[in-house]
C-alpha positions as CSV (number, residue, x, y, z in Angstrom):
1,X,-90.0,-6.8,-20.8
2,X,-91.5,-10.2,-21.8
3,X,-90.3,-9.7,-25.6
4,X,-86.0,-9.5,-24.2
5,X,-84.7,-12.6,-25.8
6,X,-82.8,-14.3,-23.4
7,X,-78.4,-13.6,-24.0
8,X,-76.5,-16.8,-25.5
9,X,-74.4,-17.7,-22.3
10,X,-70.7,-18.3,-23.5
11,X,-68.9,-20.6,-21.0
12,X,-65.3,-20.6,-21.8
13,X,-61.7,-21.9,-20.2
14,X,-58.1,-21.7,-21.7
15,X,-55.1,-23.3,-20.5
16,X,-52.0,-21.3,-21.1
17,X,-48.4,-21.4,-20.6
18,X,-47.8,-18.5,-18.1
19,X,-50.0,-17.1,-15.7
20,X,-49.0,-13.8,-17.6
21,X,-50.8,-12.6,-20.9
22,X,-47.5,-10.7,-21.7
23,X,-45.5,-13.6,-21.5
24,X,-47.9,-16.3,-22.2
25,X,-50.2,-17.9,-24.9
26,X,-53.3,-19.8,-25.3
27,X,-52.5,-23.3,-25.8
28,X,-56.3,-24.9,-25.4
29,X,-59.5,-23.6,-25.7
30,X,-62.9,-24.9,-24.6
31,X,-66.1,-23.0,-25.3
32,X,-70.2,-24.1,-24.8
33,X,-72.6,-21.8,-25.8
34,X,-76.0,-22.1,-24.6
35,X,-79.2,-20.1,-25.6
36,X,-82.3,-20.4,-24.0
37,X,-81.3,-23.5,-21.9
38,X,-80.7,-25.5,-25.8
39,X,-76.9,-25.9,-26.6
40,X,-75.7,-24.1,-29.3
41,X,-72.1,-25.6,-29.7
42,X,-69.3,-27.6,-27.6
43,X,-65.6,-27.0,-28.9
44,X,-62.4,-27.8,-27.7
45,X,-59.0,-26.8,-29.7
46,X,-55.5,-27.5,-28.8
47,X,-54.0,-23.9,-30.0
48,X,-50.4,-24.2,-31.3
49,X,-47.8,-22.0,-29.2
50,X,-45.6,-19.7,-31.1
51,X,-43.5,-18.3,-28.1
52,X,-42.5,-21.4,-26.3
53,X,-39.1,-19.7,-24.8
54,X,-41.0,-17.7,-22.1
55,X,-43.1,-20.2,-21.3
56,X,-43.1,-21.3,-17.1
57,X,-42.2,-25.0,-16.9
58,X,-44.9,-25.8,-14.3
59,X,-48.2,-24.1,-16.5
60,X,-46.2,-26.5,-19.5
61,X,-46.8,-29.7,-16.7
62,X,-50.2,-28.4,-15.6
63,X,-51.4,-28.2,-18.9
64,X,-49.9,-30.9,-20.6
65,X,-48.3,-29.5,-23.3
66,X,-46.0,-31.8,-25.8
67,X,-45.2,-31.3,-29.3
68,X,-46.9,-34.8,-30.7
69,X,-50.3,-34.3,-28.9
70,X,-50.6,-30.6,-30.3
71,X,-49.1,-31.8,-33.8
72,X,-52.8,-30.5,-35.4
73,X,-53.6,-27.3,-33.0
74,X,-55.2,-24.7,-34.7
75,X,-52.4,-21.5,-34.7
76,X,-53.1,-18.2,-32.6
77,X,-54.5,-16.6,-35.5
78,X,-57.2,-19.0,-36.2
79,X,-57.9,-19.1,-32.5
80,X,-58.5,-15.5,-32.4
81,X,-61.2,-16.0,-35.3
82,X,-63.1,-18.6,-33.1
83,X,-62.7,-16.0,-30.3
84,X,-64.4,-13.1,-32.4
85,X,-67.1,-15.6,-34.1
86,X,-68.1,-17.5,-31.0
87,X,-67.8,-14.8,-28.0
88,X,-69.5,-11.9,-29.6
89,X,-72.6,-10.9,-28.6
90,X,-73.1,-13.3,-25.8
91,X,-72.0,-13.5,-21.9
92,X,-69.0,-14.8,-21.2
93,X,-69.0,-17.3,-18.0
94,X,-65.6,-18.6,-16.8
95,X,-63.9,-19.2,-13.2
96,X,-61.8,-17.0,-12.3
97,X,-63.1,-15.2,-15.2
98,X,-60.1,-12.0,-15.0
99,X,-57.5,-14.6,-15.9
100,X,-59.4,-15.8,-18.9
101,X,-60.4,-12.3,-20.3
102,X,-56.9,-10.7,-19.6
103,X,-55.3,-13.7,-22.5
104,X,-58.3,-13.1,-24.6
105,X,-58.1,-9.4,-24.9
106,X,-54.1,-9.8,-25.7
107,X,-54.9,-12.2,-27.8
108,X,-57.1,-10.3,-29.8
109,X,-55.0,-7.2,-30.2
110,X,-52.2,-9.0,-31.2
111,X,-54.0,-10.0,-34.0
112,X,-55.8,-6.7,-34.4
113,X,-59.0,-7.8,-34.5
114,X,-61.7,-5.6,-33.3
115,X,-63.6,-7.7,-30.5
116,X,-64.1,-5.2,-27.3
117,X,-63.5,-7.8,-24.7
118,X,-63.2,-4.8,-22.5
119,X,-66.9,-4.1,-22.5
120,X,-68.3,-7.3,-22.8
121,X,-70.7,-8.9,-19.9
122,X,-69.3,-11.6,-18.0
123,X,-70.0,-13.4,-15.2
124,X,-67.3,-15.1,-12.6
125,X,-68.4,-18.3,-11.3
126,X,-66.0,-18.6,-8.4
127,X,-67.3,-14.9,-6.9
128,X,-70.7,-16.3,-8.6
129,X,-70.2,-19.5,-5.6
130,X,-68.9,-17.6,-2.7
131,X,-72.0,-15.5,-3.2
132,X,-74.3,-18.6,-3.5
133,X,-72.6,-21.4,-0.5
134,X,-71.1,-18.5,1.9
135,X,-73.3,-19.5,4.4
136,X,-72.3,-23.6,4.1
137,X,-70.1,-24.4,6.2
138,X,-68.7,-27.1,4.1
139,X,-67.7,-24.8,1.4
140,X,-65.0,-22.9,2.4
141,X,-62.9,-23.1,-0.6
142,X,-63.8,-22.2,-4.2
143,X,-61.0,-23.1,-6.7
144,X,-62.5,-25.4,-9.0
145,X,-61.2,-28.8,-7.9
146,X,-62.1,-27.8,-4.6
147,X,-65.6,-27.4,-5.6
148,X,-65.3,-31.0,-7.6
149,X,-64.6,-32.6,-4.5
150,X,-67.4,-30.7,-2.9
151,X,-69.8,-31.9,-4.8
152,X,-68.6,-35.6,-6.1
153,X,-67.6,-34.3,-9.5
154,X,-64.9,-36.3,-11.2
155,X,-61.7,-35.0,-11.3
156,X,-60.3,-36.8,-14.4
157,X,-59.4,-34.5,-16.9
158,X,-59.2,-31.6,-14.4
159,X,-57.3,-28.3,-16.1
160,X,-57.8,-29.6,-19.7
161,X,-60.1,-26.7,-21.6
162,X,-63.0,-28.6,-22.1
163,X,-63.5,-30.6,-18.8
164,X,-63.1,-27.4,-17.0
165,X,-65.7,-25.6,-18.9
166,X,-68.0,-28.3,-18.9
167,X,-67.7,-28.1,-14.8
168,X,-68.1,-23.8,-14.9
169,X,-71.1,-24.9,-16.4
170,X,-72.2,-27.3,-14.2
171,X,-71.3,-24.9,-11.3
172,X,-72.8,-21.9,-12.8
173,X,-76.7,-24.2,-13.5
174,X,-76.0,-25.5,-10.0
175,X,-75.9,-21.9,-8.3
176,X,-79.0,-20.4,-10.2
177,X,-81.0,-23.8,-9.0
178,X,-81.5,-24.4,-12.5
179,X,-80.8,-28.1,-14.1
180,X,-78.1,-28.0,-16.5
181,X,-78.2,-28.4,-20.3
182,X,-75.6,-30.7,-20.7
183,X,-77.5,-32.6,-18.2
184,X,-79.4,-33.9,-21.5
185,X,-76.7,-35.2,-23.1
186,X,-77.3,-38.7,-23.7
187,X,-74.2,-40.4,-21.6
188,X,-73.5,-42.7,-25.2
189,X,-72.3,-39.1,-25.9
190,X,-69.9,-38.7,-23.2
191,X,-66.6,-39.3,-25.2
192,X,-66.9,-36.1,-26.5
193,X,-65.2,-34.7,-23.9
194,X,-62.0,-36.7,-24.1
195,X,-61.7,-36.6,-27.9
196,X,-60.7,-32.9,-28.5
197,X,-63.2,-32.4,-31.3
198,X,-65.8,-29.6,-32.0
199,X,-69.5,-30.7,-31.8
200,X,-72.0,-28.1,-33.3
């Protein structure tokens, strides 16, 4: 048992414009994979919508969306490559990890690519927080801002891809006891996670 390499953990967050796969896309993508507590890569992409007609106006204000700040999103297609390159093989961590996976797998055969997303391991950091703080009486609610407040975690940036997968992976170290990676970050680094870039 002491020769299993430990997986590559692959936190991950999209912001869409519909709470449902069939009638929405991916519109921003944030992924950090970690191996063996050593980040392996941080990226963020705006993804550029191709359906915007069924899009649900409020998921279009929660997220942001405009045309001149996604002028140079990668398309769905190219999206879908990241998907296959950076998922596979590893765990995938989200919050509210269903709603992630269900726009991932749609994503994936509407490009007919052949990732099984069905049968990949994954972990849910909201079920993975109920679990860990059920007996707190202080937490009694476990959406992610609610959790940010909870524990003094900025909310700036809230629901944009990256910030929110930055914060799964804060929650996730933070309910396993275990310090965080990003945690070694120098803070001269910290504008990476306003400037929408990918850092490998």
């Amino acid at each position: 048992m002491s020769n299993l390499k430990p997986p590559i953990l692959a936190f991950v967050d999209l912001e869409t414009t519909h709470l449902d796969p069939n009638k929405g896309e991916i519109v921003e993508i944030g992924i950090i994979r970690i191996h063996d507590n050593k980040i392996l890569d941080i990226v963020e992409h705006k993804v550029k919508p191709e359906h915007l007609e069924t899009a649900h106006p409020r998921a279009l204000e929660v997220n942001g969306y405009n045309e001149q700040d996604w002028s140079s999103a990668i398309s769905q297609l190219d999206c879908a490559h990241l998907v296959e390159k950076l998922l596979k093989d590893t765990v995938i961590i989200g919050h509210n990890i269903s709603f992630d996976l269900k726009f991932l797998r749609a994503l994936m055969i509407q490009h007919d690519i052949r990732f099984d997303l069905w049968r990949a391991p994954n972990i849910c950091t909201r079920d993975l927080a109920k679990n860990v703080f059920k007996t707190n009486p202080n937490v009694n609610r476990f959406r992610l801002d609610d959790l940010r407040v909870h524990f003094g975690w900025s909310l700036e940036n809230a629901h944009t891809a990256l910030k929110d997968t930055v914060d799964c992976c804060k929650l996730f170290y933070k309910c396993i006891s275990t310090p965080c990676p990003l945690d070694n970050i120098e803070r001269t680094n910290r504008h990476i996670w306003n400037d929408g870039i990918t850092y490998t």
